[in-house]
TIFI-562549 format. One record per residue: x, y, z of N, C-alpha, C, CB in turn. Coordinates in nm, 3 decimals, decimal comma. Glycine has a CB too. Example, Ala and Ser with C-alpha at 12.3 -4.5 7.8 and 13.67 -1.06 7.14 Angstrom:
BEGIN
[site [1,319 -0,569 0,780] [1,230 -0,450 0,780] [1,320 -0,330 0,780] [1,131 -0,447 0,905]]
[site [1,285 -0,225 0,708] [1,367 -0,106 0,714] [1,290 0,003 0,787] [1,408 -0,060 0,572]]
***
This chain:
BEGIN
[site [-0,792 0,504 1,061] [-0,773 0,438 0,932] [-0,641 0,363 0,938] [-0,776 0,541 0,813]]
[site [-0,666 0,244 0,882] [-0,539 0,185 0,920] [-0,494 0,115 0,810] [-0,545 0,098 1,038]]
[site [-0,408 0,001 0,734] [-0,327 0,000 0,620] [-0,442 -0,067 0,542] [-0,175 -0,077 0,631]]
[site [-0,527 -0,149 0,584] [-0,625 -0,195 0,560] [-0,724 -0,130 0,467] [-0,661 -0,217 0,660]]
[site [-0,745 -0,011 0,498] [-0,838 0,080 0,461] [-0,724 0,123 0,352] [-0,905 0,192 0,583]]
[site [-0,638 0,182 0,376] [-0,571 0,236 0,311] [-0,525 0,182 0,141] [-0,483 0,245 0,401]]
[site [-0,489 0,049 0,179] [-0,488 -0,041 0,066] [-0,636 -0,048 -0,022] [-0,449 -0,185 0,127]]
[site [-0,708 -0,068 0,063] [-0,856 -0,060 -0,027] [-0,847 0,035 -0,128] [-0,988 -0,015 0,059]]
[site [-0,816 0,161 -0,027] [-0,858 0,277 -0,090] [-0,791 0,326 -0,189] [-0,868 0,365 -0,016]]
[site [-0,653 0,305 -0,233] [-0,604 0,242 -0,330] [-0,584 0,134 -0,447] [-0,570 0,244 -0,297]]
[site [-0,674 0,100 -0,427] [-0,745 -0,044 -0,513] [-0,873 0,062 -0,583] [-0,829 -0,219 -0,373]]
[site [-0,907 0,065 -0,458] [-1,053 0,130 -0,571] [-0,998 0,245 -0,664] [-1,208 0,220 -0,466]]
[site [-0,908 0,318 -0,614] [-0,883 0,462 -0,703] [-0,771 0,409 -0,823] [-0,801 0,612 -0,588]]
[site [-0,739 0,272 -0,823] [-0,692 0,208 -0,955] [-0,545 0,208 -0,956] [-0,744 0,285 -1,085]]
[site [-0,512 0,222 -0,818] [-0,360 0,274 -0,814] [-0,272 0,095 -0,804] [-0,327 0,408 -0,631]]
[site [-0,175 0,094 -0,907] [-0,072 -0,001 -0,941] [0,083 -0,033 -0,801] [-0,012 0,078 -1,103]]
[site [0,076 -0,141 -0,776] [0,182 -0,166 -0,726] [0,329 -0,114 -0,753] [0,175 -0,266 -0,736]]
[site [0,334 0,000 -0,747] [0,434 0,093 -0,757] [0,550 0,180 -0,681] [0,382 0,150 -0,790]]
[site [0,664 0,194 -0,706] [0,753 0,286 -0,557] [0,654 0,383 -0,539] [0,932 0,381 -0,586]]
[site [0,546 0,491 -0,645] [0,521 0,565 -0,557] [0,371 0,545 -0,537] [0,568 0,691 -0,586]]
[site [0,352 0,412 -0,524] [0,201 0,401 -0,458] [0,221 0,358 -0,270] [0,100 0,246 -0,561]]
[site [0,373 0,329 -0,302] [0,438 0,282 -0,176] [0,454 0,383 -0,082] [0,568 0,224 -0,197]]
[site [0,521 0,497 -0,152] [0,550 0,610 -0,057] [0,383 0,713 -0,059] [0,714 0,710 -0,130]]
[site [0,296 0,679 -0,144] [0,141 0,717 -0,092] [0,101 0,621 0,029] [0,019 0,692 -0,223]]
[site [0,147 0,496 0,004] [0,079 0,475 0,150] [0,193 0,439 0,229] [-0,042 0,354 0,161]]
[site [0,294 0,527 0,298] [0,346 0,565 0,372] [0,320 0,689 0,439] [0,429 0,551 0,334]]
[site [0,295 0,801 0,304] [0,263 0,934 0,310] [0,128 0,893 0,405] [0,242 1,018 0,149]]
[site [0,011 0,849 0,339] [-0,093 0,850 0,410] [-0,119 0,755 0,573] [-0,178 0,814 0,304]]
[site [-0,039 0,649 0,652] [0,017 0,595 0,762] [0,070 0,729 0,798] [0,116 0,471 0,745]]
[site [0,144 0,819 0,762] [0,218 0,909 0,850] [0,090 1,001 0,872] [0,365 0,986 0,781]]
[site [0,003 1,040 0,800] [-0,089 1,175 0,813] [-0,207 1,112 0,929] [-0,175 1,233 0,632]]
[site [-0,234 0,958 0,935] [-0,272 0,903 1,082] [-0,247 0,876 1,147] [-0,309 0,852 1,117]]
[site [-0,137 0,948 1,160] [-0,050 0,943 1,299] [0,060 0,802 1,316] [-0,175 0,936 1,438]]
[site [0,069 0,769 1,240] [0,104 0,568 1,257] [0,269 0,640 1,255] [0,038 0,399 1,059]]
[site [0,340 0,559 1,302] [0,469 0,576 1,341] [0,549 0,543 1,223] [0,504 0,498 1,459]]
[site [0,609 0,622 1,173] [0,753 0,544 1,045] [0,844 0,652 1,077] [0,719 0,536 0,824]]
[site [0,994 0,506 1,093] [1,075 0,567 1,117] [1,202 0,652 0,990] [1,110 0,478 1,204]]
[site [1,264 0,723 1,049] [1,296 0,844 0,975] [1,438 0,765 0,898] [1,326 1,002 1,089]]
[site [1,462 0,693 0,932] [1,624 0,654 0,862] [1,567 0,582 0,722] [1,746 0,517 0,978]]
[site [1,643 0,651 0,654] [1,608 0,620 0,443] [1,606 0,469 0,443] [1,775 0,681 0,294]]
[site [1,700 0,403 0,516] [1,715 0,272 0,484] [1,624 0,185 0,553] [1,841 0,235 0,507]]
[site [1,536 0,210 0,656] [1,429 0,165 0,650] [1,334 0,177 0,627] [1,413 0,143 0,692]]
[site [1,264 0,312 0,576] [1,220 0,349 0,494] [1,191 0,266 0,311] [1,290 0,449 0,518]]
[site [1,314 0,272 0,284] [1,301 0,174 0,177] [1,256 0,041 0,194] [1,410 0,161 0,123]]
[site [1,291 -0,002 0,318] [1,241 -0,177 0,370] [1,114 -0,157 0,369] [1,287 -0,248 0,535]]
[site [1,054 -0,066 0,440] [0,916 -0,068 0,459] [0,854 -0,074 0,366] [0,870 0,016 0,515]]
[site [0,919 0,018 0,263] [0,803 0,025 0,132] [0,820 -0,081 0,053] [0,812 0,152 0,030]]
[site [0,916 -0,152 0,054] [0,970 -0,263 -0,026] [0,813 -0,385 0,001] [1,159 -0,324 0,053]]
[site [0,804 -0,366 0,167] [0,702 -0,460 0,242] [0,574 -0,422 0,156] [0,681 -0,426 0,423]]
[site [0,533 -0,295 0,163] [0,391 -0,228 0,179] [0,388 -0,299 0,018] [0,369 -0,020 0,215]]
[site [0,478 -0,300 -0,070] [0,434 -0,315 -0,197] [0,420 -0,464 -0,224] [0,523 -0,245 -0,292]]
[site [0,475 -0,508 -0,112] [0,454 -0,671 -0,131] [0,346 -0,725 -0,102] [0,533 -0,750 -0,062]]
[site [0,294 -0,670 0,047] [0,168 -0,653 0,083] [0,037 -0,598 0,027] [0,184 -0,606 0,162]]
[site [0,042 -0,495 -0,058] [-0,023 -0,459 -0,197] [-0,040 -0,558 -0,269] [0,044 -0,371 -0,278]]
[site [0,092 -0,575 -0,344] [0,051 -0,670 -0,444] [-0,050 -0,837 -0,388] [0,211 -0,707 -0,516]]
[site [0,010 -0,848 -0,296] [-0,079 -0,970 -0,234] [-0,240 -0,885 -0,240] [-0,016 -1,024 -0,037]]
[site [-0,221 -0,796 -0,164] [-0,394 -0,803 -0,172] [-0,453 -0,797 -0,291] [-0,465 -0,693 -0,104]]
[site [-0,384 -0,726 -0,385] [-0,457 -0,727 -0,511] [-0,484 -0,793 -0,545] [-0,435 -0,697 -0,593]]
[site [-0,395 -0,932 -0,548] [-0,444 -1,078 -0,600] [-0,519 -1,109 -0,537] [-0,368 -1,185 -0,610]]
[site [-0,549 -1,146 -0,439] [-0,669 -1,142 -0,264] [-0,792 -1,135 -0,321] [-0,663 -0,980 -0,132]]
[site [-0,808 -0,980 -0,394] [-0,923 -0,935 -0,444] [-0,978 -0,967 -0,589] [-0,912 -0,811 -0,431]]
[site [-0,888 -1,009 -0,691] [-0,889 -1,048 -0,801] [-0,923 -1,206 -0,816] [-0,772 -1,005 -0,850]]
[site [-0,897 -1,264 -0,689] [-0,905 -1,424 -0,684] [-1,086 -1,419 -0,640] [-0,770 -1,513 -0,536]]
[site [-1,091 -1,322 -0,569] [-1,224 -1,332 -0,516] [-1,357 -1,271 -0,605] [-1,215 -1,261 -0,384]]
[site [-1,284 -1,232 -0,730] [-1,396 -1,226 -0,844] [-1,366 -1,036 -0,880] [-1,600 -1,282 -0,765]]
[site [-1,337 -1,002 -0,794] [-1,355 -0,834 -0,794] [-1,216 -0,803 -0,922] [-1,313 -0,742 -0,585]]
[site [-1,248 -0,772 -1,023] [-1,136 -0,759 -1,104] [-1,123 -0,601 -1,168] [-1,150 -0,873 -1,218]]
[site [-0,993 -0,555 -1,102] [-1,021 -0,443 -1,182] [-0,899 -0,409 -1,267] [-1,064 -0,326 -1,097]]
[site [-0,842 -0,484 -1,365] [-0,758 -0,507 -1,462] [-0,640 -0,475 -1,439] [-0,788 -0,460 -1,560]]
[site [-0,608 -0,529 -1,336] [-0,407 -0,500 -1,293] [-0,319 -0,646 -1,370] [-0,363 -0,515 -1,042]]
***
């Protein structure tokens, strides 16, 4: 499973572009084994990304008709 899936799977369960939808899908990248590194301060970069990358897909999916009221 990879961020791909992951993001989906967060879309469908209604979850908001949020710090802690960020550190859910960090939490869930770490439980498949995917590598994140341990220093806080990149840590925060990353999630800073993942939520940017979120929010893009959401729009992604909302442009493409699938609306589920974010």
């Amino acid at each position: 499973m990879g961020l791909d899936d992951i993001m989906a799977g967060l879309y469908l369960e209604g979850k908001t572009p949020t710090d802690e939808t960020a550190k859910e899908m960090i939490d869930r990248l770490e439980e498949k084994k995917n590598f994140i590194p341990s220093s806080e301060r990149v840590r925060r970069h990353y999630a800073y990304v993942l939520l940017r990358e979120y929010k893009s897909y959401i729009k992604n999916r909302a442009g493409n008709g699938d609306r589920k009221g974010f």
